[in-house]
Biotite code that builds the C-alpha atoms (Angstrom):
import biotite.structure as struc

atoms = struc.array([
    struc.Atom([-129.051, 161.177, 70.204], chain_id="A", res_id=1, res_name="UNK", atom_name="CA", element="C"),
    struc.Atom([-125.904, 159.452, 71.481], chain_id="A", res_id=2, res_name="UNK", atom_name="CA", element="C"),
    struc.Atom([-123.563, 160.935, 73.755], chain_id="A", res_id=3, res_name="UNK", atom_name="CA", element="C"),
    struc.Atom([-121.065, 160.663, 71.271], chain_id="A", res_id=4, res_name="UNK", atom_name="CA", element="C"),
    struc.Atom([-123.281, 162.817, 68.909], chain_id="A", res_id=5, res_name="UNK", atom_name="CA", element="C"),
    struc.Atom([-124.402, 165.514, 71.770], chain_id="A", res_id=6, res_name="UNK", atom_name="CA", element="C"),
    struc.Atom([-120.615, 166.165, 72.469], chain_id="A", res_id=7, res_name="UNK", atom_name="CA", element="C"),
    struc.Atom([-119.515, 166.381, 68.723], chain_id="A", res_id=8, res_name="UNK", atom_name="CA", element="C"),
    struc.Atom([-122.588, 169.315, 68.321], chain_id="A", res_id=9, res_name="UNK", atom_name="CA", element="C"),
    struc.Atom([-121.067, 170.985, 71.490], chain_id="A", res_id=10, res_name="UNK", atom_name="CA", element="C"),
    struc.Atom([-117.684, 170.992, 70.191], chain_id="A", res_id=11, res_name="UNK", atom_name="CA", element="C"),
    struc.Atom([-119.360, 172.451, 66.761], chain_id="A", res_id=12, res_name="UNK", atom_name="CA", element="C"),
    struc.Atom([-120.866, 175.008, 68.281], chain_id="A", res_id=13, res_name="UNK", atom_name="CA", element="C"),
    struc.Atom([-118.268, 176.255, 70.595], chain_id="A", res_id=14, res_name="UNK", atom_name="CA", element="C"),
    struc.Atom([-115.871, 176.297, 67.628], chain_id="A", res_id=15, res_name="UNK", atom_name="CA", element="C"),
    struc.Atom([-118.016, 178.412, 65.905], chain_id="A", res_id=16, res_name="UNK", atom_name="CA", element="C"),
    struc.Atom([-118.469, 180.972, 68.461], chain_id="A", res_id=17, res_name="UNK", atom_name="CA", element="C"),
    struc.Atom([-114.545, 180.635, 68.918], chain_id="A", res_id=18, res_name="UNK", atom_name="CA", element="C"),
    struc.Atom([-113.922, 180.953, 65.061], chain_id="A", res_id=19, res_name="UNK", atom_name="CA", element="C"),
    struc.Atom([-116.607, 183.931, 65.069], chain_id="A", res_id=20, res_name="UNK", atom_name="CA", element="C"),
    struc.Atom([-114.993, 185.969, 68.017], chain_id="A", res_id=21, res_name="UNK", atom_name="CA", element="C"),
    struc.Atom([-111.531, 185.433, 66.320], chain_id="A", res_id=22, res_name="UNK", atom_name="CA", element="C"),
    struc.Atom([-112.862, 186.435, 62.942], chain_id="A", res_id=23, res_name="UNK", atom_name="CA", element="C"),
    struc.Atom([-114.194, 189.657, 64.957], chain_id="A", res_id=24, res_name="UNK", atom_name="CA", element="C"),
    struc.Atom([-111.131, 189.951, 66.118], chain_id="A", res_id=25, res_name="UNK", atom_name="CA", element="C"),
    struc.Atom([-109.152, 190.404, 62.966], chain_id="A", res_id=26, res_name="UNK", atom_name="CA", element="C"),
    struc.Atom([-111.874, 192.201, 61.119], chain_id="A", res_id=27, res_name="UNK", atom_name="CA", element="C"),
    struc.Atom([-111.531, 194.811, 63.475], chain_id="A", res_id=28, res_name="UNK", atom_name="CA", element="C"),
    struc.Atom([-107.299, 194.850, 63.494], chain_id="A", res_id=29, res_name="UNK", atom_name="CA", element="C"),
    struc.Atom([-108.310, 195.224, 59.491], chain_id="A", res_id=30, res_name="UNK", atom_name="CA", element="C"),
    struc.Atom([-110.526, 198.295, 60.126], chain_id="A", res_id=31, res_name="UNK", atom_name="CA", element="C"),
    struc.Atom([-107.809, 200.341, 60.752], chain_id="A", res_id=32, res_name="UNK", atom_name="CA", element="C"),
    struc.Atom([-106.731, 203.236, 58.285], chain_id="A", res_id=33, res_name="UNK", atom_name="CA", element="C"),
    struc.Atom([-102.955, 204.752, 58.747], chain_id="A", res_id=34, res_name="UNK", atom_name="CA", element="C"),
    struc.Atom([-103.475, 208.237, 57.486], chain_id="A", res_id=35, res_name="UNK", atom_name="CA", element="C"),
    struc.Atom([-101.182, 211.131, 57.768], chain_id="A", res_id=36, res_name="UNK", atom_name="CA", element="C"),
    struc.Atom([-99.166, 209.974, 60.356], chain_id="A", res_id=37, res_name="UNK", atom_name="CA", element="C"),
    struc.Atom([-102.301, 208.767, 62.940], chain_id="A", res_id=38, res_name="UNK", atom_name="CA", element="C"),
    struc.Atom([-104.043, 205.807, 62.977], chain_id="A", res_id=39, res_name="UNK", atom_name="CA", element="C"),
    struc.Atom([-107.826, 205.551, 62.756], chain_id="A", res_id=40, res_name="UNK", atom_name="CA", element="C"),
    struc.Atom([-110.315, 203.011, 63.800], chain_id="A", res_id=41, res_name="UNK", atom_name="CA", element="C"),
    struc.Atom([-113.252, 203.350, 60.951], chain_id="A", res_id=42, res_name="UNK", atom_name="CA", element="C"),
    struc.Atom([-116.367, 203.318, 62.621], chain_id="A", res_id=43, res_name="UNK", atom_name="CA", element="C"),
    struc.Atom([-119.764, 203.936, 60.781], chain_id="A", res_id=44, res_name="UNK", atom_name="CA", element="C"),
    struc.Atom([-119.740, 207.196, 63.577], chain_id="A", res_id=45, res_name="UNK", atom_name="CA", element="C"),
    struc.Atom([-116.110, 208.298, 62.392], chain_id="A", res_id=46, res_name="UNK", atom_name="CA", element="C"),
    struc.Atom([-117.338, 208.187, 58.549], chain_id="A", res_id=47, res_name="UNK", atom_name="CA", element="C"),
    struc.Atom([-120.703, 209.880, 58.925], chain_id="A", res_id=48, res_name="UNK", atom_name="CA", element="C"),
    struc.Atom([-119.029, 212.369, 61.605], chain_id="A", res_id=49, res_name="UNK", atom_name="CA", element="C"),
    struc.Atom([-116.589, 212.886, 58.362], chain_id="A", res_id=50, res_name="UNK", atom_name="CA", element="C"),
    struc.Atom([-118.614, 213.096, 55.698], chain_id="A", res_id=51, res_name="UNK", atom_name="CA", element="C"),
    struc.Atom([-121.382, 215.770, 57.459], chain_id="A", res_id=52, res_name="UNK", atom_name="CA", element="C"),
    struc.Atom([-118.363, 218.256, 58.021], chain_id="A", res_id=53, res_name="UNK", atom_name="CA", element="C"),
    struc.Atom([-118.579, 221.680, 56.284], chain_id="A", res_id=54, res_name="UNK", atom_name="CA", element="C"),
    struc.Atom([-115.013, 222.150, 56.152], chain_id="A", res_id=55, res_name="UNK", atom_name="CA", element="C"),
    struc.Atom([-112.198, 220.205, 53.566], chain_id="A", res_id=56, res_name="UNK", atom_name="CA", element="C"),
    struc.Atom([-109.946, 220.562, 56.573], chain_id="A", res_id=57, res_name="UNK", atom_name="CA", element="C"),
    struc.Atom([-110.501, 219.671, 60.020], chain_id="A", res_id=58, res_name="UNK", atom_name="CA", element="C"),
    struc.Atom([-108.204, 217.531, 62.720], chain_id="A", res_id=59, res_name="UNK", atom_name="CA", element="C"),
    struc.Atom([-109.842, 214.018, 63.725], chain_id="A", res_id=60, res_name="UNK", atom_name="CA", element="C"),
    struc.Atom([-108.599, 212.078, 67.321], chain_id="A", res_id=61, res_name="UNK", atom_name="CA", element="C"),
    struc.Atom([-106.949, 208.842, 65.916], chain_id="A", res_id=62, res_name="UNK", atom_name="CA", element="C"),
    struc.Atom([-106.392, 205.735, 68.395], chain_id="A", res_id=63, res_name="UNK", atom_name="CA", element="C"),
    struc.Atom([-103.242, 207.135, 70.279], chain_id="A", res_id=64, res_name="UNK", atom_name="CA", element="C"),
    struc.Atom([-105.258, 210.316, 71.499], chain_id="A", res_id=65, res_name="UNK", atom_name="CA", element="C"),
    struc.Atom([-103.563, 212.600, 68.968], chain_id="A", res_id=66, res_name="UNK", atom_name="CA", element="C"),
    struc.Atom([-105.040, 215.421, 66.804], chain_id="A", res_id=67, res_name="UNK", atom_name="CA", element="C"),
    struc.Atom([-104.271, 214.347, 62.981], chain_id="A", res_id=68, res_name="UNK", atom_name="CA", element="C"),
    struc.Atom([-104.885, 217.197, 60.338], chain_id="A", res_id=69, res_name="UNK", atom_name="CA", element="C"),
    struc.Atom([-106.826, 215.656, 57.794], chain_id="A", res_id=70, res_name="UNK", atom_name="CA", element="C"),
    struc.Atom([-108.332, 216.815, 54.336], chain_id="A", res_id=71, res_name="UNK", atom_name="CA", element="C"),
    struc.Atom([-112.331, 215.465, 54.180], chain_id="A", res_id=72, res_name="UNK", atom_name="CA", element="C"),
    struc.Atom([-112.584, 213.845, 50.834], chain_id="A", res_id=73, res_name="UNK", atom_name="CA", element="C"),
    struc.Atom([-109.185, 212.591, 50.344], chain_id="A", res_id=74, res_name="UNK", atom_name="CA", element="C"),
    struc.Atom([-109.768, 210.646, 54.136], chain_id="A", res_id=75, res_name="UNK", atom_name="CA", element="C"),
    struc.Atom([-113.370, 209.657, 53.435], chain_id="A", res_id=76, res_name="UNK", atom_name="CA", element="C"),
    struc.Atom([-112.838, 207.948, 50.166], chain_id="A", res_id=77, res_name="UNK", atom_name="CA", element="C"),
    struc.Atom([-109.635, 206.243, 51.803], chain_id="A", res_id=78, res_name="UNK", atom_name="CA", element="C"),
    struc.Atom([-112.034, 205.203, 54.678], chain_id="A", res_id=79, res_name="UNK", atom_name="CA", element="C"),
    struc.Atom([-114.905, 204.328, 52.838], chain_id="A", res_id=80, res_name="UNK", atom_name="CA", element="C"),
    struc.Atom([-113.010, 201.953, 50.445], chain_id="A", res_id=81, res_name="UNK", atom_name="CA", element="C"),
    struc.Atom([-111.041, 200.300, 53.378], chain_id="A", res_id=82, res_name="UNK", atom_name="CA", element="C"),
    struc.Atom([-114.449, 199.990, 55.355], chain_id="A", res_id=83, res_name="UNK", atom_name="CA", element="C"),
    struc.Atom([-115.962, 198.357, 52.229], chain_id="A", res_id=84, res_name="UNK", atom_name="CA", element="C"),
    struc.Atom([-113.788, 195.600, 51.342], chain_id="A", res_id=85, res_name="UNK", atom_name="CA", element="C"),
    struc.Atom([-113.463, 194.771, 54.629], chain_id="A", res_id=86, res_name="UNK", atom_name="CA", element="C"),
    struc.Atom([-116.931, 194.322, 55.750], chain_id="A", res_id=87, res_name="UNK", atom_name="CA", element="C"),
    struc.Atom([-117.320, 192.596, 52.733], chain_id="A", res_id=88, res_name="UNK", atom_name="CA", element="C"),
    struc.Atom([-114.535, 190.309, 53.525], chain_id="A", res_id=89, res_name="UNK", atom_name="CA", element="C"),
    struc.Atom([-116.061, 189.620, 56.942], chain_id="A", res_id=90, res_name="UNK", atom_name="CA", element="C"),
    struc.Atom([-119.701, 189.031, 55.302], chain_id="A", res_id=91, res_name="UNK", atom_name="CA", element="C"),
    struc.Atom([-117.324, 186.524, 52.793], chain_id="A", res_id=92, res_name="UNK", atom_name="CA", element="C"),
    struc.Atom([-115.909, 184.894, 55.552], chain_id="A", res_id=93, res_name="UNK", atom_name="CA", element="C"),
    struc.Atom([-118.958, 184.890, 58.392], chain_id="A", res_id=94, res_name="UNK", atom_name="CA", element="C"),
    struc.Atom([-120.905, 182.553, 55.712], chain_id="A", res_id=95, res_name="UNK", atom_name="CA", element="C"),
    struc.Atom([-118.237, 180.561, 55.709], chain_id="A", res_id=96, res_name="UNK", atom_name="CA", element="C"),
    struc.Atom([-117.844, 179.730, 59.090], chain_id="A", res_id=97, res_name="UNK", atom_name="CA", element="C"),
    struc.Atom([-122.377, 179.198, 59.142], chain_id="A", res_id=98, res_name="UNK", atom_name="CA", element="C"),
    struc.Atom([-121.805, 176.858, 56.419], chain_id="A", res_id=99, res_name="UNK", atom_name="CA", element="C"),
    struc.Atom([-119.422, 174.642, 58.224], chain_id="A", res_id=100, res_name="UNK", atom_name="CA", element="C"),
    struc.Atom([-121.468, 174.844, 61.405], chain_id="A", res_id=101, res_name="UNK", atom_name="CA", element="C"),
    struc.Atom([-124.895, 173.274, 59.406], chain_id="A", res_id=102, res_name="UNK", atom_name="CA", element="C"),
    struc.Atom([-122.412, 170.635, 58.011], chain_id="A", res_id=103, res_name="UNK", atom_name="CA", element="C"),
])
């Protein structure tokens, strides 16, 4: 292997674990849900938390620290879809990123 070789395969793999971190980075800006005036980061915790709860009302802590009324089914379908499409995204996107680093 030349030297010329070693140092492109460094440069590969740093900008992969560059392009993954910053990918990690927005996925996670993306797994935020507005609702009812708070903002909520959705966590597989938060959902299951959410979707064990006897009651149709309770009050969850969004990011800011405040107590948001919310309504159960109306916020877990919200958070489930959002959580869906954009782990999906992020699966779409992760391949990507392998595929260019075997190249």
């Amino acid at each position: 292997m030349t030297p010329d070789q070693l140092t492109a395969e460094i440069k590969s793999a740093t900008d992969y674990q560059t392009n993954k971190r910053l990918l990690k980075e927005k996925i996670t800006a993306d797994l935020h849900l507005a609702y009812n005036g708070g903002l909520f980061l959705l966590t597989p915790a938060l959902m299951a938390f959410v979707a064990t709860w006897p009651d149709q009302d309770l009050f969850l802590e969004d990011v800011y620290g405040n107590p948001i009324p919310v309504q159960r089914d109306e916020f877990l379908t919200q958070a489930q879809e959002q959580y869906h499409t954009v782990m999906n995204s992020w699966h779409i996107e992760h391949e990507k990123l392998r595929r260019i680093r075997k190249v």
